[in-house]
PDB file of N, CA, C and O in Angstrom:
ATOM      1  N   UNK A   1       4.697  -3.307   6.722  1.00  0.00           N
ATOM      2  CA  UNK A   1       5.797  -3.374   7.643  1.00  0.00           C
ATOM      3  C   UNK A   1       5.228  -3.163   9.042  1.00  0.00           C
ATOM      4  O   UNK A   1       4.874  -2.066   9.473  1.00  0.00           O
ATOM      5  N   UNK A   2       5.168  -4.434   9.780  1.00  0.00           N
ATOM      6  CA  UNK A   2       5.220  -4.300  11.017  1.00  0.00           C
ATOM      7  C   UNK A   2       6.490  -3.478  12.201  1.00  0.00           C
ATOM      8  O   UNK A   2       7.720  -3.450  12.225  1.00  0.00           O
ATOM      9  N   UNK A   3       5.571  -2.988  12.930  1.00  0.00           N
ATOM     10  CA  UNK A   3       6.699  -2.922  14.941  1.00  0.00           C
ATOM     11  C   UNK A   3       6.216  -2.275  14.967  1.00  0.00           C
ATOM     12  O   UNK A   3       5.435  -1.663  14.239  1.00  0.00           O
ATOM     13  N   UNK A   4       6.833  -2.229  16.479  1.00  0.00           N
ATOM     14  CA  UNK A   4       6.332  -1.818  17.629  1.00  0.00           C
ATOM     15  C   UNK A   4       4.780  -2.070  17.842  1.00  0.00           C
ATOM     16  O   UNK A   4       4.186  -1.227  18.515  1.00  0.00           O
ATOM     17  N   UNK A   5       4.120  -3.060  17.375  1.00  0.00           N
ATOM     18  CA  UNK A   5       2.687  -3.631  17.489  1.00  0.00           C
ATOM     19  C   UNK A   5       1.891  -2.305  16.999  1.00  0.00           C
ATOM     20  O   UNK A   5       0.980  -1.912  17.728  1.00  0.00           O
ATOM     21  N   UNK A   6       2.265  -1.386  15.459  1.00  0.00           N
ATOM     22  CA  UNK A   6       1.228  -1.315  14.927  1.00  0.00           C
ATOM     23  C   UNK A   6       1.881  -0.902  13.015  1.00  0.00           C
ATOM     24  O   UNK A   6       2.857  -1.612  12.771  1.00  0.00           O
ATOM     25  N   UNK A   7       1.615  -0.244  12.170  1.00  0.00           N
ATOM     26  CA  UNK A   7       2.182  -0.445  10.917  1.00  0.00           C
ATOM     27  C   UNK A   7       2.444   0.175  10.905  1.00  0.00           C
ATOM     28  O   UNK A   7       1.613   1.046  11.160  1.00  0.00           O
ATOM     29  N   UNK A   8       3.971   0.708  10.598  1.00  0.00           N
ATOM     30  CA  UNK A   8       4.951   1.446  10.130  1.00  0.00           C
ATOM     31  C   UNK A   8       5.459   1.935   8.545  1.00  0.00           C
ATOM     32  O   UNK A   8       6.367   2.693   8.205  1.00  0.00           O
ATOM     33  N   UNK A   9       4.383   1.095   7.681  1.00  0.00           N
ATOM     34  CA  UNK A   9       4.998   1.241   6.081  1.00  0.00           C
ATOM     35  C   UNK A   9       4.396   0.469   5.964  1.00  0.00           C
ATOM     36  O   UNK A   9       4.069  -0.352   6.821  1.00  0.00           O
ATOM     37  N   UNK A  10       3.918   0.550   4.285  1.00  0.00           N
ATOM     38  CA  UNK A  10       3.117  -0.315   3.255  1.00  0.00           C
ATOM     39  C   UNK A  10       4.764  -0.463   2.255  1.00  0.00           C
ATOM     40  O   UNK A  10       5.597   0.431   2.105  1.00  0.00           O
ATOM     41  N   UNK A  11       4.809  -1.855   1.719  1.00  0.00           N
ATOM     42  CA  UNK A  11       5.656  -2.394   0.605  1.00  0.00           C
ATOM     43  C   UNK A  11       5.157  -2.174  -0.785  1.00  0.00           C
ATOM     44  O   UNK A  11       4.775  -3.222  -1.305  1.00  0.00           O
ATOM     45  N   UNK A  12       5.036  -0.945  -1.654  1.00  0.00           N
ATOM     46  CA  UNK A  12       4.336  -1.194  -2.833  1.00  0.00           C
ATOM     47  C   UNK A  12       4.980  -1.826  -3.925  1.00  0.00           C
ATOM     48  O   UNK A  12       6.020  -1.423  -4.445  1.00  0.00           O
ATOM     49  N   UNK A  13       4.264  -2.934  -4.292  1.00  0.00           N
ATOM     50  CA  UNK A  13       5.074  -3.757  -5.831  1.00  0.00           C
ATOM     51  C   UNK A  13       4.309  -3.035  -7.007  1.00  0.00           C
ATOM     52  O   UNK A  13       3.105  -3.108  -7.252  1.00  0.00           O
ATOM     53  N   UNK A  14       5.412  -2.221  -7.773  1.00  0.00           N
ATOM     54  CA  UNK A  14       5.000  -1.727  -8.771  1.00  0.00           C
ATOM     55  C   UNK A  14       6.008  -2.222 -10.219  1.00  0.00           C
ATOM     56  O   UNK A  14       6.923  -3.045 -10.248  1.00  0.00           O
ATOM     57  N   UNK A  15       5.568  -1.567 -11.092  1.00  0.00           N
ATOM     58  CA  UNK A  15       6.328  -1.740 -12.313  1.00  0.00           C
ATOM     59  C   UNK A  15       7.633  -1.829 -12.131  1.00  0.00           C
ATOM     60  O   UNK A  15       8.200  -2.734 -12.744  1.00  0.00           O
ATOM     61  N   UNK A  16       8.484  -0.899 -11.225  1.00  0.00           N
ATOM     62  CA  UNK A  16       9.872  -0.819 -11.276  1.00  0.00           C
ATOM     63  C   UNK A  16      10.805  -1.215 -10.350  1.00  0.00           C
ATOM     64  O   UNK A  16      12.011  -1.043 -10.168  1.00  0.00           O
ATOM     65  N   UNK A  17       9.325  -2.163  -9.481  1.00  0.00           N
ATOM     66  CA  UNK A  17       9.776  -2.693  -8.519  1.00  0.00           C
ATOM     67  C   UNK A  17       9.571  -2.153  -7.016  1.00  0.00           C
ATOM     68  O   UNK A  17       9.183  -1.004  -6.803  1.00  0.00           O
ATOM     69  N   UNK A  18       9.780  -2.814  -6.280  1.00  0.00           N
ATOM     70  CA  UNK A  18       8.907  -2.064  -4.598  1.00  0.00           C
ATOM     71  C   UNK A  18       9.506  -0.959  -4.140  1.00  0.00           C
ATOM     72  O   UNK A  18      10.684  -0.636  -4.293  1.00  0.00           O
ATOM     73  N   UNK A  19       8.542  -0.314  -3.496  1.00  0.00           N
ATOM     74  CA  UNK A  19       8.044   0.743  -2.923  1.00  0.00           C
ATOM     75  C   UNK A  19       8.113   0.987  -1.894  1.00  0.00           C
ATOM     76  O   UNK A  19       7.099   0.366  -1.574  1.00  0.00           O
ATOM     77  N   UNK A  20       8.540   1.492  -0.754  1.00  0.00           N
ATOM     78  CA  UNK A  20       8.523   1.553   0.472  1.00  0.00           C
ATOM     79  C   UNK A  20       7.915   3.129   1.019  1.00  0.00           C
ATOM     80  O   UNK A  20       8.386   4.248   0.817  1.00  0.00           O
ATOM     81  N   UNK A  21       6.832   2.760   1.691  1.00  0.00           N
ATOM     82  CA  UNK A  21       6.299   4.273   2.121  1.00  0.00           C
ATOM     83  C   UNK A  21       6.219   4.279   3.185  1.00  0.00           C
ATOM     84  O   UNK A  21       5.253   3.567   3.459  1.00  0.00           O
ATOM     85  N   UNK A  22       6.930   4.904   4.616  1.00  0.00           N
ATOM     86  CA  UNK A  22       6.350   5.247   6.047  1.00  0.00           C
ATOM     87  C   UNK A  22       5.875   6.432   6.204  1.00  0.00           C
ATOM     88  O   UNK A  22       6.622   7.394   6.383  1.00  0.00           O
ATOM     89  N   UNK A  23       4.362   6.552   6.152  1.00  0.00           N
ATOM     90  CA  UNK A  23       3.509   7.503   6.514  1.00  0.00           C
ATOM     91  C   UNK A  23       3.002   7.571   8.101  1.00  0.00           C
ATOM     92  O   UNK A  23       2.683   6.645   8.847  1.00  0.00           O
ATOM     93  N   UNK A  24       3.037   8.752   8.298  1.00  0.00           N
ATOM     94  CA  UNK A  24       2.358   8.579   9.819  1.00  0.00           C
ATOM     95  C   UNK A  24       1.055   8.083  10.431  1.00  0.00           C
ATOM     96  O   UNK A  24       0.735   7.780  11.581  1.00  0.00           O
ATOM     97  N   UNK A  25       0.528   8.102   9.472  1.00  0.00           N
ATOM     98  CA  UNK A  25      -1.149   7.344   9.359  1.00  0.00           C
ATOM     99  C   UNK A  25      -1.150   6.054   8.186  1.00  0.00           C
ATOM    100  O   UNK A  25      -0.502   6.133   7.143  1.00  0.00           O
ATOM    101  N   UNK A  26      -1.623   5.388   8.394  1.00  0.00           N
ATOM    102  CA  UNK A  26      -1.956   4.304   6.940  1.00  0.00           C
ATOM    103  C   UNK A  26      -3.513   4.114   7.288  1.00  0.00           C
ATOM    104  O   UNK A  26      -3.964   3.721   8.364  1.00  0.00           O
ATOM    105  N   UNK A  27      -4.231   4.478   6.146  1.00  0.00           N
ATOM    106  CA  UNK A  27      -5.760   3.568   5.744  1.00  0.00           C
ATOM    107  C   UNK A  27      -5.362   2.894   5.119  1.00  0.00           C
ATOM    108  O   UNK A  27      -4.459   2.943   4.284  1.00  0.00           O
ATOM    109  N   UNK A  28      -6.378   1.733   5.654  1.00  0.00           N
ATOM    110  CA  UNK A  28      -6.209   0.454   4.677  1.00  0.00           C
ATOM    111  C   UNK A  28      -7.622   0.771   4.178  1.00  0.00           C
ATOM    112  O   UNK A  28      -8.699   1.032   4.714  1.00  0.00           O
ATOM    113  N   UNK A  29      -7.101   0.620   2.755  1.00  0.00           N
ATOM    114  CA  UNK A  29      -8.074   0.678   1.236  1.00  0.00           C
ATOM    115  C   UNK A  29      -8.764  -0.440   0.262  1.00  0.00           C
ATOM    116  O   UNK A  29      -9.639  -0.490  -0.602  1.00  0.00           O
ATOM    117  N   UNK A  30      -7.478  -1.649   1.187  1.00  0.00           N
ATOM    118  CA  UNK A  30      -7.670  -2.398  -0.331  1.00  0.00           C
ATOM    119  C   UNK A  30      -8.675  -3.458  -0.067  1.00  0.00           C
ATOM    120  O   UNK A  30      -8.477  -4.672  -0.059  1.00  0.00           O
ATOM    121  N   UNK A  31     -10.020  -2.683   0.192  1.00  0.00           N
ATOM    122  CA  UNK A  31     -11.157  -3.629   0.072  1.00  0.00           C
ATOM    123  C   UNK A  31     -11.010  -4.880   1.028  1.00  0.00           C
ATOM    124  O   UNK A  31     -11.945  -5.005   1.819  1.00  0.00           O
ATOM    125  N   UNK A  32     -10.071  -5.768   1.095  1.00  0.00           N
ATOM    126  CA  UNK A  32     -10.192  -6.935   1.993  1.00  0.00           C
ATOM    127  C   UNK A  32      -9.542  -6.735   3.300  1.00  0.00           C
ATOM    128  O   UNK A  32      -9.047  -7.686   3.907  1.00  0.00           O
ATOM    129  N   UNK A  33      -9.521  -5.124   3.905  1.00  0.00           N
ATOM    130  CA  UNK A  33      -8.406  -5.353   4.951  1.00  0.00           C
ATOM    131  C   UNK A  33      -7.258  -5.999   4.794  1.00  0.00           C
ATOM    132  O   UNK A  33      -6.768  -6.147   5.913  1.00  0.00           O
ATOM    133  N   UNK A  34      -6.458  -6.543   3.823  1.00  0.00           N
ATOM    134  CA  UNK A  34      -4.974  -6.856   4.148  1.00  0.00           C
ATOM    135  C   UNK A  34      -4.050  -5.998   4.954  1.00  0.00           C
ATOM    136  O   UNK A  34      -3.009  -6.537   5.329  1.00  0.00           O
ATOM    137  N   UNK A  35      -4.233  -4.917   5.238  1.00  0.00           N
ATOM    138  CA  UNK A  35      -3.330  -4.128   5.637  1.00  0.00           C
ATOM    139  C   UNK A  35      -3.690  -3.963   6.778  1.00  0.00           C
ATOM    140  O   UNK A  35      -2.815  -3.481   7.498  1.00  0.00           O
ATOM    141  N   UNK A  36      -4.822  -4.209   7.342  1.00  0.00           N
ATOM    142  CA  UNK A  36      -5.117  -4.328   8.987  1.00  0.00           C
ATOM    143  C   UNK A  36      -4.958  -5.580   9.187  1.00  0.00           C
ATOM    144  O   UNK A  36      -4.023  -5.468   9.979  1.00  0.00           O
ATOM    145  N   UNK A  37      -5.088  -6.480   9.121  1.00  0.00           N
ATOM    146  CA  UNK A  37      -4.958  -8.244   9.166  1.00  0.00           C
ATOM    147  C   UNK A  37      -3.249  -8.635   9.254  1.00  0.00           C
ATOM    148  O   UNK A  37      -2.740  -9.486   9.983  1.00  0.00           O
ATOM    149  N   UNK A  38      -2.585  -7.766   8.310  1.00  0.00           N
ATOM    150  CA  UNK A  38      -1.294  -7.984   8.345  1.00  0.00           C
ATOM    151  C   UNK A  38      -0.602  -7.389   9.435  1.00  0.00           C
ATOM    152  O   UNK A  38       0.497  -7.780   9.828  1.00  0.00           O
ATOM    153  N   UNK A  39      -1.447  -6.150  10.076  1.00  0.00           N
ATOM    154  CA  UNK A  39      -1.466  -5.803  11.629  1.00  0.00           C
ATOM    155  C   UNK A  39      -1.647  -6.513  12.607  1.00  0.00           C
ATOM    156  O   UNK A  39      -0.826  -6.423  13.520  1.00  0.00           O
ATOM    157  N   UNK A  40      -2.631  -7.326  12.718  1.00  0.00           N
ATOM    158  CA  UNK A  40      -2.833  -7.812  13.376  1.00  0.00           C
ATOM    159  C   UNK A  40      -4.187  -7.478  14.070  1.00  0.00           C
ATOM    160  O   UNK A  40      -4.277  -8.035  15.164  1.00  0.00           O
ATOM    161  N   UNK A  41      -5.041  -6.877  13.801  1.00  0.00           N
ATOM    162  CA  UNK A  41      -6.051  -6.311  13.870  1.00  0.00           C
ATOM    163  C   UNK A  41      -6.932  -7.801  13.795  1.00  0.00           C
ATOM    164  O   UNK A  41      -6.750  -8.774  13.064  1.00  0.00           O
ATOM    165  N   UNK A  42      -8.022  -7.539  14.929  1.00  0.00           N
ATOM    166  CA  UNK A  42      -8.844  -8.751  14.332  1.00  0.00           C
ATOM    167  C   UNK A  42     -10.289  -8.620  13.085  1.00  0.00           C
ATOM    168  O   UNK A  42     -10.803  -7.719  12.423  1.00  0.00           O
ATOM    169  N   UNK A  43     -10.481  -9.971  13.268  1.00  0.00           N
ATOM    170  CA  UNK A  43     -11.549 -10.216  12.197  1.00  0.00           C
ATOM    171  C   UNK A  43     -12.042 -11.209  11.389  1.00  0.00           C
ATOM    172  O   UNK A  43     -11.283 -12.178  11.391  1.00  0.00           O
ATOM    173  N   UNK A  44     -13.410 -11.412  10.416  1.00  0.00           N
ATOM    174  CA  UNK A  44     -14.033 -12.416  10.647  1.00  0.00           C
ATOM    175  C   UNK A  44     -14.233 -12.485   9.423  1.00  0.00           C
ATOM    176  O   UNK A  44     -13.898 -11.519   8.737  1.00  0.00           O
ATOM    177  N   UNK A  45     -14.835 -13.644   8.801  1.00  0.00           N
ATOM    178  CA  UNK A  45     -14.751 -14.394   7.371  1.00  0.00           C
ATOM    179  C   UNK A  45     -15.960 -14.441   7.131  1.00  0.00           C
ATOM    180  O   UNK A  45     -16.486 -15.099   8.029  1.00  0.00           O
ATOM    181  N   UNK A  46     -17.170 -13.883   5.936  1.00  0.00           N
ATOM    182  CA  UNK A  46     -18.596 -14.321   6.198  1.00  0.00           C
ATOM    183  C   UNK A  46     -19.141 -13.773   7.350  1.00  0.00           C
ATOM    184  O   UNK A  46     -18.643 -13.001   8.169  1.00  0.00           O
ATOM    185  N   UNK A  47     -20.451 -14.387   7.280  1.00  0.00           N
ATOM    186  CA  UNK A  47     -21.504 -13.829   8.231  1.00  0.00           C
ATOM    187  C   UNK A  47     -21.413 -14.828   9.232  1.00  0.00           C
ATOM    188  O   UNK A  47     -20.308 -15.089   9.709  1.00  0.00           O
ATOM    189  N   UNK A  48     -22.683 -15.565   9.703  1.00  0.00           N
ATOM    190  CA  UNK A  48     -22.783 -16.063  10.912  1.00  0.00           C
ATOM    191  C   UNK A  48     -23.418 -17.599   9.905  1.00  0.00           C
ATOM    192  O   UNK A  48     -23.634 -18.707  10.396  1.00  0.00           O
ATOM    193  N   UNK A  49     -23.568 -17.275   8.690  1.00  0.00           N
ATOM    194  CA  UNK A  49     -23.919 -18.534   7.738  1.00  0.00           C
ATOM    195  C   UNK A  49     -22.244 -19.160   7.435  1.00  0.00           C
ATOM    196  O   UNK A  49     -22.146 -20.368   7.224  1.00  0.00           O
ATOM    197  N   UNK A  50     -21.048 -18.350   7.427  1.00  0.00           N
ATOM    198  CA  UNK A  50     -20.073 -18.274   6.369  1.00  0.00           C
ATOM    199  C   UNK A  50     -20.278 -17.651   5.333  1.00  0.00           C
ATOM    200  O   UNK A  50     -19.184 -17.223   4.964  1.00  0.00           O
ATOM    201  N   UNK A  51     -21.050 -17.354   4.651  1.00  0.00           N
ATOM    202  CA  UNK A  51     -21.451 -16.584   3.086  1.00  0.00           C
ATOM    203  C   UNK A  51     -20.468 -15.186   2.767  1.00  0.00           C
ATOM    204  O   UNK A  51     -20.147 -14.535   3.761  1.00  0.00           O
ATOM    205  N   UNK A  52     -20.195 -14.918   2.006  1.00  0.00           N
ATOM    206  CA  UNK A  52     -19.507 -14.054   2.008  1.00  0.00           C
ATOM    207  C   UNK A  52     -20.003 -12.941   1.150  1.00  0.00           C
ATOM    208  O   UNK A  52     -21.226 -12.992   1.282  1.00  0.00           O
ATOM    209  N   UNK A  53     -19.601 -11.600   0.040  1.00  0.00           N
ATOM    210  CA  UNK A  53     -20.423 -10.865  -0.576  1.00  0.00           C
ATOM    211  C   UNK A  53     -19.793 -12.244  -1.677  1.00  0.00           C
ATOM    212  O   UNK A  53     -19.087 -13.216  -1.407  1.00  0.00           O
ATOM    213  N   UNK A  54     -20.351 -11.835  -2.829  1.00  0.00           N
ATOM    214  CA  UNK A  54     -19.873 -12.790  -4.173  1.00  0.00           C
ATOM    215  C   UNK A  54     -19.615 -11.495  -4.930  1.00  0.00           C
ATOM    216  O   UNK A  54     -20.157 -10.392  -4.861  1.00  0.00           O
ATOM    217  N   UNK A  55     -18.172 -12.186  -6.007  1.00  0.00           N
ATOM    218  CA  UNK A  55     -18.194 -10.836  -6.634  1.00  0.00           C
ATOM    219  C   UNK A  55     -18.932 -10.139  -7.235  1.00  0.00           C
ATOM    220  O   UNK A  55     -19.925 -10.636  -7.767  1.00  0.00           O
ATOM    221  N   UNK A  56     -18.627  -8.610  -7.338  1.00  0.00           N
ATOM    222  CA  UNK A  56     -18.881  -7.942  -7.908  1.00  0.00           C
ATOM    223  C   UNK A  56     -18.398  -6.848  -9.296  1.00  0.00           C
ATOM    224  O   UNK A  56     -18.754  -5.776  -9.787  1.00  0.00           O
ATOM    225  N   UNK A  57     -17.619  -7.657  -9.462  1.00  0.00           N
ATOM    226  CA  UNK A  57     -16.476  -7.305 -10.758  1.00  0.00           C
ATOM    227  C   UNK A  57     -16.557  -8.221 -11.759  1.00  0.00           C
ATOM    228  O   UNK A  57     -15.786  -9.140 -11.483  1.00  0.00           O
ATOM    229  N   UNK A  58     -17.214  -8.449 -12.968  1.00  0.00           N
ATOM    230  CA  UNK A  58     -17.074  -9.522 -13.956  1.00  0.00           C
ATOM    231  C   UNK A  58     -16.803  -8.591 -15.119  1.00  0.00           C
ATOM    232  O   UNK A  58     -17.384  -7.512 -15.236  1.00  0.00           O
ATOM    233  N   UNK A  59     -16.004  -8.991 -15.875  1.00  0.00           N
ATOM    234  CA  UNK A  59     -15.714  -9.093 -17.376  1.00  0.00           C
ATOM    235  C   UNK A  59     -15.434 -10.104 -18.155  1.00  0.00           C
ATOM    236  O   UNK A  59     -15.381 -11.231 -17.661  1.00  0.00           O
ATOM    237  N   UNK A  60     -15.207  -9.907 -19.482  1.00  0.00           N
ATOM    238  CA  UNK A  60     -15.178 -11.296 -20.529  1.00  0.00           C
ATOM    239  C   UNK A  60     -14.146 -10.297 -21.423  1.00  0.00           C
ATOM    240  O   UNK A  60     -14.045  -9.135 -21.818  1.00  0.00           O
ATOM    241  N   UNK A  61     -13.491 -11.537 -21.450  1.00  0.00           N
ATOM    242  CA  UNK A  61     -12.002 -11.459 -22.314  1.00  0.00           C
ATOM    243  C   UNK A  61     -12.141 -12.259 -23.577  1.00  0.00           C
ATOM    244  O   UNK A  61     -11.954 -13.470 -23.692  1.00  0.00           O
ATOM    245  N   UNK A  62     -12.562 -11.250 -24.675  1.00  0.00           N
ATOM    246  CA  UNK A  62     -12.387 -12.207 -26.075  1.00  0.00           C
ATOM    247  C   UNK A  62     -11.028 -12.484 -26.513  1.00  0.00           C
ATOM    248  O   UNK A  62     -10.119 -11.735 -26.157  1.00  0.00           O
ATOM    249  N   UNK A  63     -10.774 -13.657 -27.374  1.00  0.00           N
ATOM    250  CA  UNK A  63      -9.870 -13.648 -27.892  1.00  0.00           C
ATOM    251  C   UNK A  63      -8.531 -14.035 -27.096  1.00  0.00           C
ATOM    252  O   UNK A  63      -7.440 -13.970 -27.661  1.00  0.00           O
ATOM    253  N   UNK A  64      -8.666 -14.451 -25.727  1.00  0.00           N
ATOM    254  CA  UNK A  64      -7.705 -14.648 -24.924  1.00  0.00           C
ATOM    255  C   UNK A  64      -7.157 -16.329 -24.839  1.00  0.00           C
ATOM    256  O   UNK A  64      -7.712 -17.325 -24.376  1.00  0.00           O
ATOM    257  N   UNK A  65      -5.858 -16.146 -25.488  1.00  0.00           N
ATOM    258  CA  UNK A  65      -4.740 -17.213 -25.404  1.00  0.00           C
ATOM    259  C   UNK A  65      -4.811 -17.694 -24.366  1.00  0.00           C
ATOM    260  O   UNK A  65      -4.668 -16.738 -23.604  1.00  0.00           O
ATOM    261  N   UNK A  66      -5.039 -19.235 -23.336  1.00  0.00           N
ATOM    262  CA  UNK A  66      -4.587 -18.997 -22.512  1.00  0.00           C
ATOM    263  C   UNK A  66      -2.981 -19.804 -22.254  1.00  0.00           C
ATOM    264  O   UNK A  66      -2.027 -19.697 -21.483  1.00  0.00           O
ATOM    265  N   UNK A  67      -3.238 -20.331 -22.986  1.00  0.00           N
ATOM    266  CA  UNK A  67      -1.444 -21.506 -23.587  1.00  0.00           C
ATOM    267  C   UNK A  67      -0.420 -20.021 -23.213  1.00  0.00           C
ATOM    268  O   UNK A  67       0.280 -19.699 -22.252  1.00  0.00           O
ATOM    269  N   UNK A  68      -0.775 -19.382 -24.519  1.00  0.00           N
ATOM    270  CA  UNK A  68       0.538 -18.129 -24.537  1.00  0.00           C
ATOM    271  C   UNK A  68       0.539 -17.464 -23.008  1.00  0.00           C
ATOM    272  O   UNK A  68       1.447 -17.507 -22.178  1.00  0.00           O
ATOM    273  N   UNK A  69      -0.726 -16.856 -22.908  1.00  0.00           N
ATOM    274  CA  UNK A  69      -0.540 -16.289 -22.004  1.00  0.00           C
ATOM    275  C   UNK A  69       0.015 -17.318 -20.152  1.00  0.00           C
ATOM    276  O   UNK A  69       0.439 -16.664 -19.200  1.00  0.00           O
ATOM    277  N   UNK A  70      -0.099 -18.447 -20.102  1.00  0.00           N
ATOM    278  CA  UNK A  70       0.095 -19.160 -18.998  1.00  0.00           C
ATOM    279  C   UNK A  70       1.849 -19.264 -19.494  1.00  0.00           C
ATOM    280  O   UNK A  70       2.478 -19.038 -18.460  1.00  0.00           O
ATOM    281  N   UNK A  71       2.536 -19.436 -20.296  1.00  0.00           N
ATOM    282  CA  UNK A  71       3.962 -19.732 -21.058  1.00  0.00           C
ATOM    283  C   UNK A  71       4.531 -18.190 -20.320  1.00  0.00           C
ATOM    284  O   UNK A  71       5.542 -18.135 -19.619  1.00  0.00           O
ATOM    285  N   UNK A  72       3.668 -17.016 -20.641  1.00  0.00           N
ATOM    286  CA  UNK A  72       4.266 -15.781 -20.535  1.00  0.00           C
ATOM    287  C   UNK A  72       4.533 -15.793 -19.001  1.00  0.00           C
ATOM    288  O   UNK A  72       5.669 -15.678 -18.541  1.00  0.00           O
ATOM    289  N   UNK A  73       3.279 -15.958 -18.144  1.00  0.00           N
ATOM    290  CA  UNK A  73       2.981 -16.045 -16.876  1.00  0.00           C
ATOM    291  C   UNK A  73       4.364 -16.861 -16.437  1.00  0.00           C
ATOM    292  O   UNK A  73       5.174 -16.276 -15.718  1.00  0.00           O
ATOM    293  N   UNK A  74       4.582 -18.012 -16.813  1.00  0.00           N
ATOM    294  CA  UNK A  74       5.625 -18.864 -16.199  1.00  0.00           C
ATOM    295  C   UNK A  74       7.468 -18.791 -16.405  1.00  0.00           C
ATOM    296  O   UNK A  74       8.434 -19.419 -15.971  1.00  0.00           O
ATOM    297  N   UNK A  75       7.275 -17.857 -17.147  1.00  0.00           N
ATOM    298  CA  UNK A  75       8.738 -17.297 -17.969  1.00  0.00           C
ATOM    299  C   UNK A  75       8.884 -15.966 -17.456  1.00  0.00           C
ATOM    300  O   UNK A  75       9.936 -15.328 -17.500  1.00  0.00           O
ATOM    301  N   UNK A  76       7.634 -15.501 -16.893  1.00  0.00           N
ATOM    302  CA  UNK A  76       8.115 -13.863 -15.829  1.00  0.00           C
ATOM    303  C   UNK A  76       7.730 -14.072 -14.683  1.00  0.00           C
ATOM    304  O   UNK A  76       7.033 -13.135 -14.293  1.00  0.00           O
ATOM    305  N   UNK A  77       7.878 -15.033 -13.787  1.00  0.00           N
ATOM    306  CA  UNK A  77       7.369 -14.971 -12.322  1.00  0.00           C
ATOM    307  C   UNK A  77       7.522 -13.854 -11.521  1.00  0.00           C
ATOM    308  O   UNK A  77       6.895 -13.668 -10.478  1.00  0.00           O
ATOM    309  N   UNK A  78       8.316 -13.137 -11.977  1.00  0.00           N
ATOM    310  CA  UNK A  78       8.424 -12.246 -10.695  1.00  0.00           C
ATOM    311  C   UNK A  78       7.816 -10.915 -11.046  1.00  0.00           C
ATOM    312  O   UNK A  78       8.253  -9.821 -10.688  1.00  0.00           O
ATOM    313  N   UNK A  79       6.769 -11.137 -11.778  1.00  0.00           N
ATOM    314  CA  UNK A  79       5.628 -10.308 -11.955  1.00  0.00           C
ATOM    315  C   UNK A  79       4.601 -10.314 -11.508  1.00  0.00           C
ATOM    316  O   UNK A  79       3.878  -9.325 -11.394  1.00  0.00           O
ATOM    317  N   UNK A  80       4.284 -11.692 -11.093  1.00  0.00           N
ATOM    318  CA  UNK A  80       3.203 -12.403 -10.950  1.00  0.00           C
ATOM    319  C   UNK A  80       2.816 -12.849  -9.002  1.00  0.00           C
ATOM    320  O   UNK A  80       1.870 -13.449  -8.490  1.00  0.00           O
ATOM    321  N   UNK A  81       4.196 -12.137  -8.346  1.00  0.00           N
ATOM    322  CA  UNK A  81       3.733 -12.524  -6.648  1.00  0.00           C
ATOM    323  C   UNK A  81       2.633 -11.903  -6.202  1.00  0.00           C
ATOM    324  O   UNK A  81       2.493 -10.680  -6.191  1.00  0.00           O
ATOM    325  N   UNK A  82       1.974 -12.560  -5.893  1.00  0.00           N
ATOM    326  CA  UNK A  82       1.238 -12.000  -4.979  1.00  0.00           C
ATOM    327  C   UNK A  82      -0.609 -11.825  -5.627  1.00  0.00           C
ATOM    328  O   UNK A  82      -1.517 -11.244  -5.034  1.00  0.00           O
ATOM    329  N   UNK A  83      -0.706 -12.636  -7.172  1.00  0.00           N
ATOM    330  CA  UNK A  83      -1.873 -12.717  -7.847  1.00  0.00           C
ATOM    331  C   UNK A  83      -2.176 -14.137  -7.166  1.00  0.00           C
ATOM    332  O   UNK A  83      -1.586 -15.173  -6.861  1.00  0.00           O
ATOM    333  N   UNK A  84      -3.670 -13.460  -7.103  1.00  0.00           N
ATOM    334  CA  UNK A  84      -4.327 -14.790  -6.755  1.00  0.00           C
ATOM    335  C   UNK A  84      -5.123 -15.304  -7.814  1.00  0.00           C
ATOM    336  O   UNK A  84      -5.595 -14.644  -8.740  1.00  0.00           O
ATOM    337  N   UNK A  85      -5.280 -16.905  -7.557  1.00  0.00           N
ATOM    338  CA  UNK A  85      -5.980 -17.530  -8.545  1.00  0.00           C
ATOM    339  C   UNK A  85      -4.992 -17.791  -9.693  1.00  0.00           C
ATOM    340  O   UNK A  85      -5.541 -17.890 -10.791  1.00  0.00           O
ATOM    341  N   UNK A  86      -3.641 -17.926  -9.682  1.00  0.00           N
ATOM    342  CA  UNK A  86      -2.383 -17.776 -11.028  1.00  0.00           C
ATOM    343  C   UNK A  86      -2.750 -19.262 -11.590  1.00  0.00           C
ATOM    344  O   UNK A  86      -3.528 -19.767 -10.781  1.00  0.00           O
ATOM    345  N   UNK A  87      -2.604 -19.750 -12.183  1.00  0.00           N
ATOM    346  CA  UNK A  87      -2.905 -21.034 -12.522  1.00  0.00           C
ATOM    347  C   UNK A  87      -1.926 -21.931 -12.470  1.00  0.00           C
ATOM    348  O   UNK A  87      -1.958 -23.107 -12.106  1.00  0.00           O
ATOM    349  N   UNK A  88      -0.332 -20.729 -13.194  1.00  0.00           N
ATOM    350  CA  UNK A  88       0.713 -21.424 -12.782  1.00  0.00           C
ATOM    351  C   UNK A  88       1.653 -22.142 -11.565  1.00  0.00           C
ATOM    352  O   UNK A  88       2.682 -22.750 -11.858  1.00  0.00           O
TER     353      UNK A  88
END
């Protein structure tokens, strides 16, 4: 939540639905700056190549449906705002 040109509240989407917190301070945590960017804060993409880090989070999912699970995905959307990479 923007005004007065700086952040006033984070929107949290949780299980039971959003969240509204106005704290007098906010760190932004979530690794990509969204929460300064959505400020308005500046900033830059990559290095001076473009390159960026590459991830660093991999796992492997045995056994994973992806028919069912893309059916599930598309029959609960409003679970699903704000994932990136959704297929649906």
């Amino acid at each position: 939540m923007i005004g007065r040109g700086r952040v006033e509240g984070v929107i949290f989407e949780t299980k039971s639905g959003p969240i509204v917190i106005q704290p007098k301070v906010v760190v932004d945590c979530t690794g990509d700056g969204d929460v300064a960017a959505q400020a308005g804060a500046p900033y830059e993409v990559g290095n001076e190549a473009g390159w960026v880090q590459p991830m660093t989070l991999m796992f492997l999912v045995a056994g994973f449906e992806r028919q069912v699970f893309a059916a599930y995905a598309k029959s609960h959307r409003d679970q699903w705002h704000g994932v990136h990479g959704l297929w649906t």
